[in-house]
DSSP file (Angstrom, degrees, kcal/mol; ACC not computed):
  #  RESIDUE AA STRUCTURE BP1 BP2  ACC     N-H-->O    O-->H-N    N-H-->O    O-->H-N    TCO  KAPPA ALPHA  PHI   PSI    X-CA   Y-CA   Z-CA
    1    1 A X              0   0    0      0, 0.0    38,-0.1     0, 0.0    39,-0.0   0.000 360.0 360.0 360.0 140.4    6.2  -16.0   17.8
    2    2 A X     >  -     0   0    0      1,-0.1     4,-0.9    37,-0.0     3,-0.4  -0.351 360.0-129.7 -65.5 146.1    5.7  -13.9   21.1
    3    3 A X  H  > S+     0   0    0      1,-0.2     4,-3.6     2,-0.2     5,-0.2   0.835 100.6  59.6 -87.8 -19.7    8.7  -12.4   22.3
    4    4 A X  H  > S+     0   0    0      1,-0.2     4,-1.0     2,-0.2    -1,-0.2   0.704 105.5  52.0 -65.8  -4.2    8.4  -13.6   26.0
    5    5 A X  H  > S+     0   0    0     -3,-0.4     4,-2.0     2,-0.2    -1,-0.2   0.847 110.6  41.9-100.7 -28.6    8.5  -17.1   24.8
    6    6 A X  H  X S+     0   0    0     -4,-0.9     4,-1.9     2,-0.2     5,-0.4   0.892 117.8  54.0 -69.8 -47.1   11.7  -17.0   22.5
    7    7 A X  H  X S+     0   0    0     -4,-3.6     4,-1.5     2,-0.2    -2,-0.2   0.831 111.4  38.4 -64.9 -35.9   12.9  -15.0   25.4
    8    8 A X  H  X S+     0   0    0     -4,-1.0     4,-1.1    -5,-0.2    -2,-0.2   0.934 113.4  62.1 -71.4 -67.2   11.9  -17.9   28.1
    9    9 A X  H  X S+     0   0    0     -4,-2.0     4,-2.0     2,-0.2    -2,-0.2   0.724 104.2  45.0 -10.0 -62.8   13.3  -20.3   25.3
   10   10 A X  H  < S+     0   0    0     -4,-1.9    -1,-0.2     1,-0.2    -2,-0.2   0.916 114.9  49.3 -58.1 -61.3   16.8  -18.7   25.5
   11   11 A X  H  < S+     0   0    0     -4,-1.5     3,-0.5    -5,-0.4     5,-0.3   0.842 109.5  50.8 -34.8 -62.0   16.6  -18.9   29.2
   12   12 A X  H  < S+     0   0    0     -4,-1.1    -2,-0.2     1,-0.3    -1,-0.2   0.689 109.5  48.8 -72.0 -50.2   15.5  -22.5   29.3
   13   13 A X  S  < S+     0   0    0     -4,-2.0     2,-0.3    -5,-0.2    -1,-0.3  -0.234 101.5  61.7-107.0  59.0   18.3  -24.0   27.1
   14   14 A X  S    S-     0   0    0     -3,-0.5     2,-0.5    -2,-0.2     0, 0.0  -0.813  72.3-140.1-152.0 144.2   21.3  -22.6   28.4
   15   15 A X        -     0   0    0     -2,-0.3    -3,-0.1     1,-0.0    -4,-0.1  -0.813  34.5-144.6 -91.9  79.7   22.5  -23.1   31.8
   16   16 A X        -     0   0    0     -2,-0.5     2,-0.4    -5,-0.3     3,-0.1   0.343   6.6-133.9 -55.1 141.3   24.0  -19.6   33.1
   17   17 A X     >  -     0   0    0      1,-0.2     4,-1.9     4,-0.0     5,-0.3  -0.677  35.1-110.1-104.6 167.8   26.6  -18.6   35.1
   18   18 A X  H  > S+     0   0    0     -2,-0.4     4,-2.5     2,-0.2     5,-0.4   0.999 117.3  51.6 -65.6 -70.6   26.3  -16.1   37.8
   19   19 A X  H  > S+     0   0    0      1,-0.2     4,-2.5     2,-0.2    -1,-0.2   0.823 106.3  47.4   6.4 -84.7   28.5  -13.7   35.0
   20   20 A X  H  4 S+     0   0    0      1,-0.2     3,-0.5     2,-0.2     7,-0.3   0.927 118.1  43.2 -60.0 -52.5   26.7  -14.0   32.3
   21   21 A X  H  < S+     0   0    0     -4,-1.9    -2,-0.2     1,-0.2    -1,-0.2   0.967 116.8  54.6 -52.4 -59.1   23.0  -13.2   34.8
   22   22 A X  H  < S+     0   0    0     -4,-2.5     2,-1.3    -5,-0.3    -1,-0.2   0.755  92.6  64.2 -65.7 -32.8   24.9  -10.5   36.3
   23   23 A X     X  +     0   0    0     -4,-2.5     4,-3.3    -3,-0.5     5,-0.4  -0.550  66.8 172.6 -97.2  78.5   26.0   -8.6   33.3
   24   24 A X  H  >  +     0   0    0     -2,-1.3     4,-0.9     1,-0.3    -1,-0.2   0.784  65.1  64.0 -62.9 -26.9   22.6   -7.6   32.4
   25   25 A X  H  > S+     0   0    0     -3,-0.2     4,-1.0     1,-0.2    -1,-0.3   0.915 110.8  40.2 -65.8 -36.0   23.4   -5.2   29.6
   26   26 A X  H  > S+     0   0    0      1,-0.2     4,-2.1     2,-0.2     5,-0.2   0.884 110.3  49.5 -70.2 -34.0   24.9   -8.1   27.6
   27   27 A X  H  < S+     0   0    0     -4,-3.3     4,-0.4    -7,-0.3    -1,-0.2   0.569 115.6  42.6 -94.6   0.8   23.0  -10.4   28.0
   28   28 A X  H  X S+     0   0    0     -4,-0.9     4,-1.5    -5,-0.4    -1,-0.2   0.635 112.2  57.6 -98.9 -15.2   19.7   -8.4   27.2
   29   29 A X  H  X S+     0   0    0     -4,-1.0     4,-1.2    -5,-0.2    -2,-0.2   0.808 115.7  33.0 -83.9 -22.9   21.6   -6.8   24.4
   30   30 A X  H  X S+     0   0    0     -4,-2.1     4,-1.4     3,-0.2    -3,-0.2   0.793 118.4  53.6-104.4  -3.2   22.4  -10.7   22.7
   31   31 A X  H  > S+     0   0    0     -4,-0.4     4,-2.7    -5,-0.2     3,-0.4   0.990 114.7  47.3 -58.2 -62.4   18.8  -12.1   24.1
   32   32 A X  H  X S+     0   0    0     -4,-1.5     4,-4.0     1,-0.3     5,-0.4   0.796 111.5  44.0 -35.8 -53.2   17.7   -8.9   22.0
   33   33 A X  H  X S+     0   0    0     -4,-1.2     4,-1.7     2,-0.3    -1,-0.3   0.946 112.4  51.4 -77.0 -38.0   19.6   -9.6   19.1
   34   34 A X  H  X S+     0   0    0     -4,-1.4     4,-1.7    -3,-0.4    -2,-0.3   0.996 112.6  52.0 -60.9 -65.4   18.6  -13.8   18.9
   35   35 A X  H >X S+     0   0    0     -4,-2.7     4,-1.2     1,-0.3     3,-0.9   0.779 108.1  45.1 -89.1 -44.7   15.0  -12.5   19.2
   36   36 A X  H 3< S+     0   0    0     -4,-4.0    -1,-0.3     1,-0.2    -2,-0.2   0.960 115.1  54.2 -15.2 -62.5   15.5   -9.7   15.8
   37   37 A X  H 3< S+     0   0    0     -4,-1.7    -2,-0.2    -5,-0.4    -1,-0.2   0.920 114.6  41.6 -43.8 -52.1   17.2  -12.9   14.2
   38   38 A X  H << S+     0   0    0     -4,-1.7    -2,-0.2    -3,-0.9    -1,-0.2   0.997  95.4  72.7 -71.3 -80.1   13.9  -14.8   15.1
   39   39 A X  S  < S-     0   0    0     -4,-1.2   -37,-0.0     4,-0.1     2,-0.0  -0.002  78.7-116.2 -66.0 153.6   10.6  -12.6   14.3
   40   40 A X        -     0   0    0    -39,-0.0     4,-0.4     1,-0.0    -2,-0.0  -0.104  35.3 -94.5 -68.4 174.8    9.5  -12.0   10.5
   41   41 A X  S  > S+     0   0    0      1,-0.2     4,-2.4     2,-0.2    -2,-0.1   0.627 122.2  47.1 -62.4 -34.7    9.4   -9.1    9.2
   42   42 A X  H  > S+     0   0    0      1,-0.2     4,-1.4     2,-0.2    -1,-0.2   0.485 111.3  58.9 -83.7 -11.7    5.6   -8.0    9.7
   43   43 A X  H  > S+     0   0    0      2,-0.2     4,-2.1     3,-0.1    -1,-0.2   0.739 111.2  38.8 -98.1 -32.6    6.1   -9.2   13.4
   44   44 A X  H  > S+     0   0    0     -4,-0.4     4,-0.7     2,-0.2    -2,-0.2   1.000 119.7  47.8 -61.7 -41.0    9.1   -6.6   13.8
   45   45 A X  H >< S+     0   0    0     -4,-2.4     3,-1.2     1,-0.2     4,-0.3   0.936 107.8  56.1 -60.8 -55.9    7.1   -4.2   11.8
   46   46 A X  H >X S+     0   0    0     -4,-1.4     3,-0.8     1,-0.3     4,-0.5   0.908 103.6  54.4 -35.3 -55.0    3.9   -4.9   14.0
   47   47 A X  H 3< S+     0   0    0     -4,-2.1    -1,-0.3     1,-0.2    -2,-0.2   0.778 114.4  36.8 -90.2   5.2    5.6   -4.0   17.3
   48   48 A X  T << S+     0   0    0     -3,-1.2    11,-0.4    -4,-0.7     3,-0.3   0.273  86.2 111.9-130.1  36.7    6.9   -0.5   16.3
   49   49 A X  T <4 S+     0   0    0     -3,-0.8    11,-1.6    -4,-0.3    10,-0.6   0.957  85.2  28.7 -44.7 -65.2    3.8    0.4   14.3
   50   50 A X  S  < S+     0   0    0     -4,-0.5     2,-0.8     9,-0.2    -1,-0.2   0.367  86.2 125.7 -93.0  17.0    2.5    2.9   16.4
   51   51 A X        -     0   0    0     -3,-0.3     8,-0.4     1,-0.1     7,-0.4  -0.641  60.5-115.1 -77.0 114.9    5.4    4.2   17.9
   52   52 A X        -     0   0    0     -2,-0.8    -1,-0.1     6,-0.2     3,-0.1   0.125  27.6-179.9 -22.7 114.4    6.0    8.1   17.7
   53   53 A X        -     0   0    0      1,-0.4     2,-0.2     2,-0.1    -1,-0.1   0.298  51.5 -77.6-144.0  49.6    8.9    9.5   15.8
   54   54 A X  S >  S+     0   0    0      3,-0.1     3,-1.7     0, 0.0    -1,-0.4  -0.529 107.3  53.5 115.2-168.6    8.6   13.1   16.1
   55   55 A X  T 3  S-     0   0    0      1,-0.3    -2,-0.1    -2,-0.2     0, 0.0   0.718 132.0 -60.9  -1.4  79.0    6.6   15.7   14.5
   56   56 A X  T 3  S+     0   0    0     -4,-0.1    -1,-0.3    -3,-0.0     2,-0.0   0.761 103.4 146.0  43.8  44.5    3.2   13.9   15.4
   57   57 A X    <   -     0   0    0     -3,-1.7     2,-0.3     4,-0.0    -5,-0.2   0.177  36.4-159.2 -96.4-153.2    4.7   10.6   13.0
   58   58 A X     >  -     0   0    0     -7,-0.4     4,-1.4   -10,-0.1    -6,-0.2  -0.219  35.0-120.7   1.9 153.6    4.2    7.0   13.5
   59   59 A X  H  > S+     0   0    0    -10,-0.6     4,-2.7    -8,-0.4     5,-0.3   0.867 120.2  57.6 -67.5 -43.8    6.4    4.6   12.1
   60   60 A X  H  4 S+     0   0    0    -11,-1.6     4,-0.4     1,-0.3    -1,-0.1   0.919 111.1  40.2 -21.1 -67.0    2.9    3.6   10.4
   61   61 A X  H >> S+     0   0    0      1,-0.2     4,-2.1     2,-0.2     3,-0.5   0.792 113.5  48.5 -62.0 -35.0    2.4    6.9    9.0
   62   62 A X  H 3X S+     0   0    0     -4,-1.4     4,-3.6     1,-0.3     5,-0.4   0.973 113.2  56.3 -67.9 -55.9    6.1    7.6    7.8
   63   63 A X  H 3X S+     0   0    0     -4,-2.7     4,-0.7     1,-0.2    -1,-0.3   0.740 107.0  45.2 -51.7  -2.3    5.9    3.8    6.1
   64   64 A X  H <> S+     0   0    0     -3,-0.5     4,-1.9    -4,-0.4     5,-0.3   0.794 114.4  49.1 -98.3 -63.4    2.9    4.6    4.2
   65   65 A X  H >X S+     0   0    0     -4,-2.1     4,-1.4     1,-0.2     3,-0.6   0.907 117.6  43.3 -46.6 -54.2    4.6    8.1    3.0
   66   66 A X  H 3X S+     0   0    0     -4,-3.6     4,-0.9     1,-0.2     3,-0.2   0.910 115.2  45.5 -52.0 -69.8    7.6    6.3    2.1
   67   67 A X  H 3< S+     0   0    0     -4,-0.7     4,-0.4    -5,-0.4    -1,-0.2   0.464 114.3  51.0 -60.6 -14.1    5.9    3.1    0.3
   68   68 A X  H <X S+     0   0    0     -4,-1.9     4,-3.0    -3,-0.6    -1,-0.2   0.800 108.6  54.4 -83.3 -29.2    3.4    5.4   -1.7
   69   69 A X  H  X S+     0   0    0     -4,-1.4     4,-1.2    -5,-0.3    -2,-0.2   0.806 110.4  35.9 -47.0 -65.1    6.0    7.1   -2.6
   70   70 A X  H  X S+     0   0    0     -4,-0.9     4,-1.3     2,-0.2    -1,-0.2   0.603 120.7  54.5 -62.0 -35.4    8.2    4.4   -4.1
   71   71 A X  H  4 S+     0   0    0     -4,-0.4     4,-0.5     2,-0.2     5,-0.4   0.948 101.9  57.3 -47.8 -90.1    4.7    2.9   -5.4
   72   72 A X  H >X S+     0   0    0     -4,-3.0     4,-2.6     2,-0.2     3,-1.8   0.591 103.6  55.5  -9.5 -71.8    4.2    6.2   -6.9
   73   73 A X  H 3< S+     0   0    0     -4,-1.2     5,-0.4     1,-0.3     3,-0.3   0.996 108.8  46.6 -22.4 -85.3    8.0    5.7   -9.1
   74   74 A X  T 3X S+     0   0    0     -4,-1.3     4,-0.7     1,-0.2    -1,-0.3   0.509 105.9  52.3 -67.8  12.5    7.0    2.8  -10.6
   75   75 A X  H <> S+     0   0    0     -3,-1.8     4,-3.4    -4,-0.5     2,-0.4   0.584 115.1  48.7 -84.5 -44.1    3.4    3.8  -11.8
   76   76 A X  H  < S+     0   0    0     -4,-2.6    -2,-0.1    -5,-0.4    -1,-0.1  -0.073 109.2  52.9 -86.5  47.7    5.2    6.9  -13.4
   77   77 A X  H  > S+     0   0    0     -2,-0.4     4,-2.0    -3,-0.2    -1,-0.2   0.241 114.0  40.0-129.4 -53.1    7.8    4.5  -14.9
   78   78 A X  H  X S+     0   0    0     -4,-0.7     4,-1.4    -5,-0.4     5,-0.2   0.986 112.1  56.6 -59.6 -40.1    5.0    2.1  -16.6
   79   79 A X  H >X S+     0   0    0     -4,-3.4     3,-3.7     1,-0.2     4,-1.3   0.876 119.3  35.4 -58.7 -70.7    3.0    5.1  -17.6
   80   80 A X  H 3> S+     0   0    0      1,-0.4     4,-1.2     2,-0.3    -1,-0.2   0.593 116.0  45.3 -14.9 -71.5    6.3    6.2  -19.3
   81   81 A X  H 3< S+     0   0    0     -4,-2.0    -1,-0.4     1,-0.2    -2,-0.2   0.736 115.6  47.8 -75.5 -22.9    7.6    3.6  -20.5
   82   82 A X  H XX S+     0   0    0     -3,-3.7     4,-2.2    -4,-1.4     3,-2.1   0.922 112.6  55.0-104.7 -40.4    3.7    2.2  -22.1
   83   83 A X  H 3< S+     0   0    0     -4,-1.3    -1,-0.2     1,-0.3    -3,-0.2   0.824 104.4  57.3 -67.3 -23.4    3.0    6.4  -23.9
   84   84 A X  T 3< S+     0   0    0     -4,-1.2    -1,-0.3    -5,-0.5    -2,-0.2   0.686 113.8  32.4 -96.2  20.6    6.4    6.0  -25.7
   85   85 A X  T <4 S+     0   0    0     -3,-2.1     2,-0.3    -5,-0.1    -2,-0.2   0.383 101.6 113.8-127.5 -20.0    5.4    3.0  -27.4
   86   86 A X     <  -     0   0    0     -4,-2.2     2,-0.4     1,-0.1    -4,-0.0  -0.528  53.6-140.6 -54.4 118.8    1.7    4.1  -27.6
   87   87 A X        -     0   0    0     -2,-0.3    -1,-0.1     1,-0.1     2,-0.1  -0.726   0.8-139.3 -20.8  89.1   -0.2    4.9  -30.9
   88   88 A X        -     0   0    0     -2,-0.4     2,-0.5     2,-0.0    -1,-0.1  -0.336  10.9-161.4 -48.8 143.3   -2.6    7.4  -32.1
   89   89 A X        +     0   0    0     -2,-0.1     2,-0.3     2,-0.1    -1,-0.0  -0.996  18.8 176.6-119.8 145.6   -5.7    6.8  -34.4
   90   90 A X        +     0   0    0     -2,-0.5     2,-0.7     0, 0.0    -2,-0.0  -0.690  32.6 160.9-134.4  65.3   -7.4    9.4  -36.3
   91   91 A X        -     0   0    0     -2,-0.3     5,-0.1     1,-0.1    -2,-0.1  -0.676  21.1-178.9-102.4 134.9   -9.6    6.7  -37.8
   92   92 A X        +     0   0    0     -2,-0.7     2,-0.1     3,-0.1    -1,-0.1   0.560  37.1 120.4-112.1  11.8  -12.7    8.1  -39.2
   93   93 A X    >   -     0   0    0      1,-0.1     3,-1.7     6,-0.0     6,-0.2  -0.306  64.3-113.0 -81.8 156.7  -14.5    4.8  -40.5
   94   94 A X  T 3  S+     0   0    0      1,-0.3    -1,-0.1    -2,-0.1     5,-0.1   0.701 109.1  66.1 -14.9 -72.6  -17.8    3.4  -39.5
   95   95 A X  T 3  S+     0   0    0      2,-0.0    -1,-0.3     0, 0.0    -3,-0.1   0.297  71.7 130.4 -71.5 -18.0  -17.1    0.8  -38.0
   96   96 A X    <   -     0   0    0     -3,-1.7    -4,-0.0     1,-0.2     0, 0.0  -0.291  45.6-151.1 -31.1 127.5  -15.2    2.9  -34.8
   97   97 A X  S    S+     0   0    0      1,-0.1    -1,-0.2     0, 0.0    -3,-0.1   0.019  97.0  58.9 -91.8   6.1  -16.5    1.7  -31.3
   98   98 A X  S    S+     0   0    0      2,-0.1    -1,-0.1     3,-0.0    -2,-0.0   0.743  75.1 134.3-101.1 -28.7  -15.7    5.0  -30.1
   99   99 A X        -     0   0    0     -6,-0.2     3,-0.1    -5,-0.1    -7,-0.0   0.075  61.9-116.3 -11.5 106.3  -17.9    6.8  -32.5
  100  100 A X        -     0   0    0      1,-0.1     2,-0.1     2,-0.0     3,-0.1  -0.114  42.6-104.7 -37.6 159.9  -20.2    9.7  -30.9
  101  101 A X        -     0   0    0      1,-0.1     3,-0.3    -3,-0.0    -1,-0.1  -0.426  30.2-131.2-111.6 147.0  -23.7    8.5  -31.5
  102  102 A X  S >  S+     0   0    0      1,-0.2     3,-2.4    -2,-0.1    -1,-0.1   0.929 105.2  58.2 -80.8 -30.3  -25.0   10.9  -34.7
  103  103 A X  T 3  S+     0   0    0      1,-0.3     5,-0.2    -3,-0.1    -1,-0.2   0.620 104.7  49.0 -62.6  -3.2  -28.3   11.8  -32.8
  104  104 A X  T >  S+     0   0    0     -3,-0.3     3,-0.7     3,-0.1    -1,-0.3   0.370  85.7  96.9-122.0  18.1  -26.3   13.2  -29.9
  105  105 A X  G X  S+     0   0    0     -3,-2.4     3,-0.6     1,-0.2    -3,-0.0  -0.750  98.8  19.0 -82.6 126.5  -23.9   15.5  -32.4
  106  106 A X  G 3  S-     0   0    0     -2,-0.3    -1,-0.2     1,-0.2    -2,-0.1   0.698 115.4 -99.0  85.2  12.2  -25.8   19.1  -32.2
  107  107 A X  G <   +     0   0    0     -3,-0.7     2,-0.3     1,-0.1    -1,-0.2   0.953  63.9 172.6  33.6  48.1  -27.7   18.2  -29.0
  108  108 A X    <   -     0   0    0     -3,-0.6    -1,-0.1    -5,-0.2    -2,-0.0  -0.666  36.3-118.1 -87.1 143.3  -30.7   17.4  -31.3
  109  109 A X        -     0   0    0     -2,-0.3     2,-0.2     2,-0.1     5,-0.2  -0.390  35.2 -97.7 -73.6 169.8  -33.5   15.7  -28.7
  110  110 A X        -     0   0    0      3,-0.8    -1,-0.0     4,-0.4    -6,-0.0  -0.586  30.6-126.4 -82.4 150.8  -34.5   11.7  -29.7
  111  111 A X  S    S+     0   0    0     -2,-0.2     3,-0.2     1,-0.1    -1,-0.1  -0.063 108.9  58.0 -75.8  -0.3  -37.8   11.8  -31.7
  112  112 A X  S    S+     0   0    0      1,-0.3     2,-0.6     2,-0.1    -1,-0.1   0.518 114.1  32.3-122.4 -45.0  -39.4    9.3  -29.2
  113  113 A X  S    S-     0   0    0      1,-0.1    -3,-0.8     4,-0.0    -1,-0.3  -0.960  74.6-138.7-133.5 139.4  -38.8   11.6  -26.0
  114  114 A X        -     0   0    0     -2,-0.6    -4,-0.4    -5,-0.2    -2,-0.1   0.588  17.6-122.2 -42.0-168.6  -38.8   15.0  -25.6
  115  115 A X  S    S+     0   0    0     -6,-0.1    -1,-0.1     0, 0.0    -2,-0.0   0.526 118.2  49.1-103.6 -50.8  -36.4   17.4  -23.5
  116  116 A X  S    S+     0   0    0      2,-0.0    -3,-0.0     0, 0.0     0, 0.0   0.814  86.8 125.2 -58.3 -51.3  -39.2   18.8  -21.7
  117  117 A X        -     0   0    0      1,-0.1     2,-0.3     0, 0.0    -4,-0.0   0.603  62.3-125.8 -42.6 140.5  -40.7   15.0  -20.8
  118  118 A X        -     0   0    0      2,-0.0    -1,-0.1     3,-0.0     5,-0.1  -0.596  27.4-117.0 -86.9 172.3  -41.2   14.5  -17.5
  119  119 A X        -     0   0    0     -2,-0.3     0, 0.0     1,-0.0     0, 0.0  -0.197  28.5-104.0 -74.8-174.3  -39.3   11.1  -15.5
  120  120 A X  S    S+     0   0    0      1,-0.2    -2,-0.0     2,-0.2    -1,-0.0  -0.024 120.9  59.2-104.9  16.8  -40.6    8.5  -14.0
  121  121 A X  S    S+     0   0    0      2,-0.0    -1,-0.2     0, 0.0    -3,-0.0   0.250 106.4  46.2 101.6 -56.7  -39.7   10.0  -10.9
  122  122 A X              0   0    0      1,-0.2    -2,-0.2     0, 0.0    -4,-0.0   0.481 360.0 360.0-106.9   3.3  -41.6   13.0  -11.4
  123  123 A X              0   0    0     -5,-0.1    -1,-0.2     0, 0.0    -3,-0.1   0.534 360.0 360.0 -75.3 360.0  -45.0   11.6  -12.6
């Protein structure tokens, strides 16, 4: 929601006394505070996205540093937690899907193509 319209909203359903209009610091400081109460979070976040806050910042930029950061923690807390329950294999059987190919043990060339052979590229 837009903030002139909550703010026009406020306006609209209350009938005002000359006081309350006159004492503008209060009554922009609790208009202020009803309309924080109102907007989500991403709408608060949204209007002081690109606002400066010192050394060349944005709020943007510091909230990215912050949230990668905290990101950052809990990726090294699953890695952690998932290597001290992890398992080696020194399995030396056949049947291994990891298994080095034997023709490419020794850099021996394939019997069908050559080293030298030119590509298809280069014909």
């Amino acid at each position: 929601m837009e903030i002139d319209k909550i703010v026009k909203k406020q306006l609209n359903e209350k009938t005002w006394t000359f006081s309350e209009i006159s004492n503008i610091d209060t009554t922009v400081k609790n208009l202020s505070s009803h309309v924080y109460d109102t907007l989500s979070a991403k709408e608060k976040l949204d209007l002081i996205w690109n606002e400066s806050i010192g050394n060349n910042m944005t709020v943007g930029q510091l909230f990215q540093e912050i949230t990668e950061d905290a990101i950052g923690v809990v990726v090294a807390k699953v890695i952690k937690e998932h290597l001290e329950i992890a398992t080696i294999s020194f399995n030396n059987s056949e049947d291994d899907k990891n298994e080095i190919s034997k023709r490419s043990v020794g850099w021996k060339s394939h019997k069908e193509r050559t080293a030298d052979e030119k590509g298809h590229s280069e014909e």
